[in-house]
C-alpha positions in Angstrom: 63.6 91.9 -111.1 63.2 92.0 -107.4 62.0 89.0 -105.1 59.7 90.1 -101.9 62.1 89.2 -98.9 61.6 85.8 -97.7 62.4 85.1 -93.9 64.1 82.2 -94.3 66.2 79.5 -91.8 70.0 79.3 -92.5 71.9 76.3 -91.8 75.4 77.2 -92.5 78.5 74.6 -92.5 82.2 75.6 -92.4 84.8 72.6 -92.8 88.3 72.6 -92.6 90.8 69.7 -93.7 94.8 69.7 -93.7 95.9 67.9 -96.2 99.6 68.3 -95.1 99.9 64.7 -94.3 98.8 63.6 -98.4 95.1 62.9 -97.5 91.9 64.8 -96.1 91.4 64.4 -92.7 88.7 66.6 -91.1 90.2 69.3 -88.6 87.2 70.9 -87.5 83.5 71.6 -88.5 81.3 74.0 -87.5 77.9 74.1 -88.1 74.8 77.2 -87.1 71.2 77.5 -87.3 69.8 80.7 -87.4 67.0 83.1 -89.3 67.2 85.2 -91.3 66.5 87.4 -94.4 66.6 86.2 -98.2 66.1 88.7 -101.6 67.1 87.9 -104.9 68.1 91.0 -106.9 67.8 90.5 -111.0 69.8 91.7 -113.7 70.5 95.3 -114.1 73.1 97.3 -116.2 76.4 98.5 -114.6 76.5 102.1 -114.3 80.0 104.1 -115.6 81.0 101.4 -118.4 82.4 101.8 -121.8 82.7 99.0 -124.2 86.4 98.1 -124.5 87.1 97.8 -128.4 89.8 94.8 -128.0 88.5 92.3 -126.3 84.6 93.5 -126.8 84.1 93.2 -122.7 82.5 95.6 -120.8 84.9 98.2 -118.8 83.9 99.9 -115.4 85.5 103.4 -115.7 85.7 103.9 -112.5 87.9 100.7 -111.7 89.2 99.8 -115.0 88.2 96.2 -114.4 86.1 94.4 -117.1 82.4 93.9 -115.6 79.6 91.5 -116.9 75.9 91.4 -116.0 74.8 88.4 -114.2 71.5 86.4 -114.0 71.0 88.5 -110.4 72.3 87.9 -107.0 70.9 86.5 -103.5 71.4 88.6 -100.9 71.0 87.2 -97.1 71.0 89.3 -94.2 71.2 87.5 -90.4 73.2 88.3 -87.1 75.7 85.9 -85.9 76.5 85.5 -82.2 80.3 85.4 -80.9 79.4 83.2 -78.0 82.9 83.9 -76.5 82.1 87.8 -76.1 78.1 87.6 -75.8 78.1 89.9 -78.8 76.4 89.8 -81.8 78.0 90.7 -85.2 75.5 91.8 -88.5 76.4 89.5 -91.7 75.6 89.8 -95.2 76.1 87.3 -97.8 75.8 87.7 -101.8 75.8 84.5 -104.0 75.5 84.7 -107.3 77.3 81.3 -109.4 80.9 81.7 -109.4 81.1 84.4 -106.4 80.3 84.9 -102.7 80.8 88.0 -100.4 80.7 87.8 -97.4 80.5 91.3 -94.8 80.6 90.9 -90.8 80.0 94.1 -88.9 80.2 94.5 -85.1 82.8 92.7 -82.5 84.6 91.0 -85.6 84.9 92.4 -88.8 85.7 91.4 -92.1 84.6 91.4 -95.6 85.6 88.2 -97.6 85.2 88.0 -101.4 85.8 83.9 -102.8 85.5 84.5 -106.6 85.7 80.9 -108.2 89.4 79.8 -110.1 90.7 83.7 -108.2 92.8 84.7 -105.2 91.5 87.9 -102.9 92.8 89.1 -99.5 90.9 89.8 -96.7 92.0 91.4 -93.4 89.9 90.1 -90.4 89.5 93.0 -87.4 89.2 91.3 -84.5 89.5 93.1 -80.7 92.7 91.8 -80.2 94.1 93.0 -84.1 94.0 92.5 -87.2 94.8 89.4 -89.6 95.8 89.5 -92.7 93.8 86.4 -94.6 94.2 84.9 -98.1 92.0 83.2 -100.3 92.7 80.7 -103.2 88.6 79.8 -104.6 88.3 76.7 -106.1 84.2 76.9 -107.0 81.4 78.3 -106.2 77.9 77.6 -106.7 74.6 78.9 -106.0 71.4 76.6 -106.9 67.4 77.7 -106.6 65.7 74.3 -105.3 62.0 74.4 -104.2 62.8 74.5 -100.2 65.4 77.5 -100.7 68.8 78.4 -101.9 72.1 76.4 -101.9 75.4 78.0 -101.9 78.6 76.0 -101.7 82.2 77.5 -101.6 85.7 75.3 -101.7 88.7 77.3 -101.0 92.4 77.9 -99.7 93.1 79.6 -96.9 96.2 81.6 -95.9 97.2 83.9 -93.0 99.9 85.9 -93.4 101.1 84.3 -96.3 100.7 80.9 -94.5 98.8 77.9 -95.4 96.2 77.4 -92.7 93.7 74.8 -94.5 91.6 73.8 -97.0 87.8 75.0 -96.3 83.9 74.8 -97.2 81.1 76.9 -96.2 77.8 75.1 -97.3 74.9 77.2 -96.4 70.9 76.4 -97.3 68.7 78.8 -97.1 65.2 77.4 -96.1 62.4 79.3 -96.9 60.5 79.5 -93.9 57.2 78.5 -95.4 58.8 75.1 -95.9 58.8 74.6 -91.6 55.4 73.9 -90.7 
């Protein structure tokens, strides 16, 4: 099952805390507005899979991972200006409860995966190089509310192998019919 595409207003909320000091005080927020595109994308089967005798999962062949069919996805498309070079980067964001991934292409570029109680790496290609990120999720969660979608992601960052902070992204995606 497929959802028409809804145009849709995106407030999206990154925090950061350092807890280095043995008790969250805010470092920095940042907080955008913008438009944007919303589908949700049902169920489906997983193409290439075996079922793995063992453990009874389902097995991708062509990763070797186990894979499980979810409820569907959201899938947001909008453009994001980098105010400091004028330019503007194409983002994609999929939710689905328990995972977000997140894709910039243009001046910055990077595709982030936060998969809930999992570490992933990211490397961040920026003009002046690349950086190496990490990312310890705690949770995500995606909820369907009558004004739009919810998603919610608490994680650890690293660079380098460094502790850089504890983060959120909040983002709600209003549906647009809801801003008369």
């Amino acid at each position: 099952m497929t959802m028409e595409s809804k145009k849709v207003l995106l407030h999206i909320r990154g925090m950061q805390f350092d807890v280095s000091w043995g008790d969250e005080e805010e470092n920095g927020v940042i907080e955008t507005v913008t438009t944007g595109i919303l589908r949700k994308i049902g169920a489906r089967p997983v193409l290439n899979q075996e079922r793995n005798r063992d453990s009874g999962a389902d097995i991708n062949q062509n990763t070797g991972r186990d894979v499980s069919i979810s409820d569907g996805c959201y899938v947001i498309k909008y453009e994001e200006i980098q105010e400091d070079f004028g330019q503007t980067s194409r983002v994609l964001l999929k939710a689905s409860p328990g995972r977000l991934e997140m894709t910039k292409r243009g001046l910055l570029n990077v595709r982030m995966e936060f998969e809930e109680d999992k570490y992933t790496q990211s490397e961040y290609s920026t003009p002046f190089g690349n950086l190496l990120f990490g990312l310890h999720t705690r949770r995500v969660t995606v909820d369907e509310r009558p004004e739009g979608v919810q998603i919610h992601a608490s994680y650890m960052m690293e660079m380098n192998g460094e502790y850089l902070a504890d983060s959120v992204i909040e983002i709600l995606a209003e549906y647009a019919e809801q801003n008369h």
